[in-house]
C-alpha positions as a Markdown table, in Angstrom:
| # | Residue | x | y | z |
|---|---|---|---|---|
| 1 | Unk | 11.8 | 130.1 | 49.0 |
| 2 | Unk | 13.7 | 133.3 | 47.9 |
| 3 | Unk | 16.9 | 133.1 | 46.6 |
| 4 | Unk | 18.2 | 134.7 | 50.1 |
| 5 | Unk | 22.0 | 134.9 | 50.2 |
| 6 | Unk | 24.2 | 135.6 | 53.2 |
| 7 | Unk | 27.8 | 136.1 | 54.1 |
| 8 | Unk | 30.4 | 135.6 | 57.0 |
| 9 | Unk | 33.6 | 137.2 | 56.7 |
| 10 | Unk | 36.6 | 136.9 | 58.8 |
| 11 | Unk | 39.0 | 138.8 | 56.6 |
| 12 | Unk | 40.8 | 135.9 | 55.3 |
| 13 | Unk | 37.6 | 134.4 | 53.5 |
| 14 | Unk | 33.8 | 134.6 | 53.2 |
| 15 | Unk | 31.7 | 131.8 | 53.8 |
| 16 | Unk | 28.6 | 132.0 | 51.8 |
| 17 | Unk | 24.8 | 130.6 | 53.0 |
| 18 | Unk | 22.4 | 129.8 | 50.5 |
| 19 | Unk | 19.0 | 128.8 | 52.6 |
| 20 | Unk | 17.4 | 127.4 | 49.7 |
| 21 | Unk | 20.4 | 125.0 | 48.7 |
| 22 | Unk | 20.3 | 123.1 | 52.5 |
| 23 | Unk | 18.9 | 119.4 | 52.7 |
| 24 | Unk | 19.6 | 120.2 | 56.6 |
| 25 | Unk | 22.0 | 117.2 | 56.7 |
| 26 | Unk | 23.4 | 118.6 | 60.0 |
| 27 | Unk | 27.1 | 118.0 | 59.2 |
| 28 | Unk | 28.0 | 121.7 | 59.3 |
| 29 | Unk | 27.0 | 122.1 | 63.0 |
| 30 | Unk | 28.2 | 118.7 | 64.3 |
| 31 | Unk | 31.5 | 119.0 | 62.7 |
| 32 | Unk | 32.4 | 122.5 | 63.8 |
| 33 | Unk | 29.7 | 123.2 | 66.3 |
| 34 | Unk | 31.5 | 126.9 | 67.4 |
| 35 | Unk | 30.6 | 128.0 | 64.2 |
| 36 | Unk | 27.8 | 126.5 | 63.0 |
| 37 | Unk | 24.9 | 126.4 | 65.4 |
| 38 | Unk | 21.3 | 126.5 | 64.1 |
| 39 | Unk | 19.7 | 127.9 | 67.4 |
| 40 | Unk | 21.7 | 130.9 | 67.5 |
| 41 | Unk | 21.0 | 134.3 | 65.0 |
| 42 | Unk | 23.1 | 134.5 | 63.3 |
| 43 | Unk | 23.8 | 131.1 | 62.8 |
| 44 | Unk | 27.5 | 131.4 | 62.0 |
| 45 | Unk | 29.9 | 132.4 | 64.0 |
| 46 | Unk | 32.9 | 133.1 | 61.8 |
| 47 | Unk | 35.3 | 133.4 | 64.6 |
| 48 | Unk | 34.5 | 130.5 | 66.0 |
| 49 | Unk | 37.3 | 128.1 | 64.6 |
| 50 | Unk | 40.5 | 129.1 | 62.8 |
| 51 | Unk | 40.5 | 129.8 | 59.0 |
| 52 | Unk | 41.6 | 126.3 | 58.0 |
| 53 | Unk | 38.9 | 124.2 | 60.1 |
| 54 | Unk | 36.1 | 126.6 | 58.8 |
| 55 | Unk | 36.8 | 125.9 | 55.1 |
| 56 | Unk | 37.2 | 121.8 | 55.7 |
| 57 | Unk | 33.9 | 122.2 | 57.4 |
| 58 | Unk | 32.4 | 123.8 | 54.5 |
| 59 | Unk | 33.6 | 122.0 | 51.9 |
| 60 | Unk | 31.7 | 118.9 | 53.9 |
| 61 | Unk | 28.4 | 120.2 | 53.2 |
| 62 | Unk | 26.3 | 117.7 | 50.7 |
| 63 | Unk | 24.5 | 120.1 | 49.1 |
| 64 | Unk | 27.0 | 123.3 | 48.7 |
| 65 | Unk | 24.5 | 125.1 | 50.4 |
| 66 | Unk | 27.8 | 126.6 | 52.3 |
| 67 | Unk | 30.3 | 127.9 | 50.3 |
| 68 | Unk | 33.5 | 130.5 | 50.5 |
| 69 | Unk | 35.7 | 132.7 | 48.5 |
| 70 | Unk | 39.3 | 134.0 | 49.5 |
| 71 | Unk | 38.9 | 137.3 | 50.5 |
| 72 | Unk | 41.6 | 139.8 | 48.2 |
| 73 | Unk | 43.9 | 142.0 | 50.3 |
């Protein structure tokens, strides 16, 4: 698989998707399911929860396939 990168910013932070890193573990979409839901394109939806709940989520995933940065201001 290519090493495809996306991103998901909500101003505050940037969640970052790396395809190739997911062991589809499924925790990302049943623990936040407003943000993370596979059968949509895209699959994120980075207004879908507040700031805090979106980087707990994130920080869940097994295989840091999901990651974020602050964003600067």
């Amino acid at each position: 698989m290519k090493n495809i990168i996306k991103k998901y910013s909500n101003g505050e932070i940037t969640v970052v998707w790396e395809p190739a890193k997911c062991i589809h573990s499924t925790i990302c979409f049943k623990g936040l399911p407003g943000v993370f839901d596979p059968r949509k394109k895209p699959w994120v939806n980075i207004e879908g929860a507040d700031t805090e709940k979106i980087v707990d989520q994130v920080k869940a995933c097994p295989s840091e396939a999901l990651s974020y940065f602050q964003n600067d201001d």
